[in-house]
C-alpha positions as CSV (number, residue, x, y, z in Angstrom):
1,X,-17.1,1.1,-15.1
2,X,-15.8,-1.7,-16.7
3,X,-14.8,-5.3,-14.6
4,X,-11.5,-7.3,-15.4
5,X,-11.1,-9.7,-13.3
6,X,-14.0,-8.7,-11.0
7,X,-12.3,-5.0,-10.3
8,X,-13.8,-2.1,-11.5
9,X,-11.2,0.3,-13.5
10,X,-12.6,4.0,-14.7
11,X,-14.1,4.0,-18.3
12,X,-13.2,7.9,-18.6
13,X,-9.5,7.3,-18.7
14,X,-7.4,5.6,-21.4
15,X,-6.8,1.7,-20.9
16,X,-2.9,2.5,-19.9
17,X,-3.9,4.8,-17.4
18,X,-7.0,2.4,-15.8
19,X,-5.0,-0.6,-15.6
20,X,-3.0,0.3,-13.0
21,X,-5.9,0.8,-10.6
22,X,-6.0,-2.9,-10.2
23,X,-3.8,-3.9,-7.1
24,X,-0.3,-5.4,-8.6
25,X,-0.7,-3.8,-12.2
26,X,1.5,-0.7,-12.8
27,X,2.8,1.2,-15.6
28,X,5.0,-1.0,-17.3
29,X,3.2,-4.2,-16.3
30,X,-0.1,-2.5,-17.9
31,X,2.0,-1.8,-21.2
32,X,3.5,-5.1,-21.2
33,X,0.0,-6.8,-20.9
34,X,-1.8,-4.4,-23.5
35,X,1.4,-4.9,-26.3
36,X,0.7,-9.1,-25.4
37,X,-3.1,-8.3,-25.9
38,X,-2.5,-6.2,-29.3
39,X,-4.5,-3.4,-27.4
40,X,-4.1,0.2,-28.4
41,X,-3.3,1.8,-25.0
42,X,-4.9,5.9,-26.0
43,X,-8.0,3.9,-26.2
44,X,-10.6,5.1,-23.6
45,X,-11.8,2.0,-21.3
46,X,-15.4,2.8,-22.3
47,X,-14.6,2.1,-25.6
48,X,-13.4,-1.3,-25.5
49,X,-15.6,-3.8,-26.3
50,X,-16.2,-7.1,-24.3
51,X,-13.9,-9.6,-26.2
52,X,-10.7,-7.1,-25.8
53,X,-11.5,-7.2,-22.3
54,X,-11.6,-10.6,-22.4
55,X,-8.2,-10.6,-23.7
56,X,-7.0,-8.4,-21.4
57,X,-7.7,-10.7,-18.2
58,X,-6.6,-13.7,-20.8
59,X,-2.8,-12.1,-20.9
60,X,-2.8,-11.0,-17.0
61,X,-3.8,-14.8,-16.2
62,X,-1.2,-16.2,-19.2
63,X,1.9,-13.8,-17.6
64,X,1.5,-15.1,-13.5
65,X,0.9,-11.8,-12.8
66,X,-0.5,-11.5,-9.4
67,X,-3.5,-9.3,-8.5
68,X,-5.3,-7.9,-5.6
69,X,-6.6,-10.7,-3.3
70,X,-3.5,-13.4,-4.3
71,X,-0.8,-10.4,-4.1
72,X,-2.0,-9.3,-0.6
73,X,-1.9,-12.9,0.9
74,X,1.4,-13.1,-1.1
75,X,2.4,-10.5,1.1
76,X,1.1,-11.6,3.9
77,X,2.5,-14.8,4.2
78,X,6.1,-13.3,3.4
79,X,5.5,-11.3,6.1
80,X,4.6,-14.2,8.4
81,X,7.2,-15.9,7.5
82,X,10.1,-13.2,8.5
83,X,8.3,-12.9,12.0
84,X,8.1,-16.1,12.4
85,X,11.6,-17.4,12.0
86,X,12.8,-14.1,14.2
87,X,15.2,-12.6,11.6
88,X,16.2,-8.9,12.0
89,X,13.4,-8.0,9.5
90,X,10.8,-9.8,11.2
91,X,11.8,-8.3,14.6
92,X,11.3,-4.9,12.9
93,X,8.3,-5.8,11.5
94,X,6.8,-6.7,14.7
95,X,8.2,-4.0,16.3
96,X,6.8,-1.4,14.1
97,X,10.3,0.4,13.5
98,X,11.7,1.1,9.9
99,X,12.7,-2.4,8.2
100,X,15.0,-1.2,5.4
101,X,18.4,0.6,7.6
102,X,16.6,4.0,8.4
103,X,18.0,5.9,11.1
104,X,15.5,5.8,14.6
105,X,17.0,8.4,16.3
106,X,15.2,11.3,14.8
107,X,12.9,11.0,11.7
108,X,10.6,7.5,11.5
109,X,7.8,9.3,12.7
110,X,5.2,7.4,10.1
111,X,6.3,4.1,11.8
112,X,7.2,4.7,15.1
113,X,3.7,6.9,15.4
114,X,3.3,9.8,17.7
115,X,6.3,11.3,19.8
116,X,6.3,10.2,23.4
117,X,8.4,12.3,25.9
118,X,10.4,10.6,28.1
119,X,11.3,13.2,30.9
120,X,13.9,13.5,33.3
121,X,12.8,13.6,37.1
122,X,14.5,15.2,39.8
């Protein structure tokens, strides 16, 4: 397996497709960064030698992209942040319910977890 950045990618699969195993790397970022790095992207990961990975980390550093580690405490501290200053997102957050408008009333089963039954008593 070959390390950029200290994160092992697959050396079976081509560089376009491997890139985007690395947390904050997808499709289009890993084309943009292997057109900046002058990288064919059919070529396998096991193939590339030491100074194009090199170059690859080079260009991820050079375009502010954020990657595994960084991006999660990125994330993280957004999320804080909403909570913290008790705006409707934050309160949904912290609540566990759908942040984004989803309707509650059925569906939202993946965020709401498990159905509990409330029943009627006579």
């Amino acid at each position: 397996m070959a390390r950029i950045l200290g994160i092992e990618i697959p050396n079976e699969k081509r560089i376009e497709a491997s890139l985007p195993y690395m947390f904050g790397i997808g499709r289009s970022t890993a084309a943009k960064v292997l057109d900046h790095a002058g990288i064919d992207p059919n070529i396998r990961t096991g193939q590339l030698t030491e100074e194009q990975l090199v170059k690859i980390a080079q260009v991820i550093q050079a375009e502010g992209v954020l990657i595994e580690g960084d991006l999660r405490r990125e994330k993280q501290s957004q999320l804080k942040r909403l909570t913290s200053i008790n705006c409707y997102r934050g309160i949904r957050h912290k609540r566990g319910l759908p942040v984004r408008g989803q309707r509650t009333r059925t569906n939202a089963r993946t965020r709401k977890g498990k159905k509990k039954t409330v029943g009627v008593k006579k």
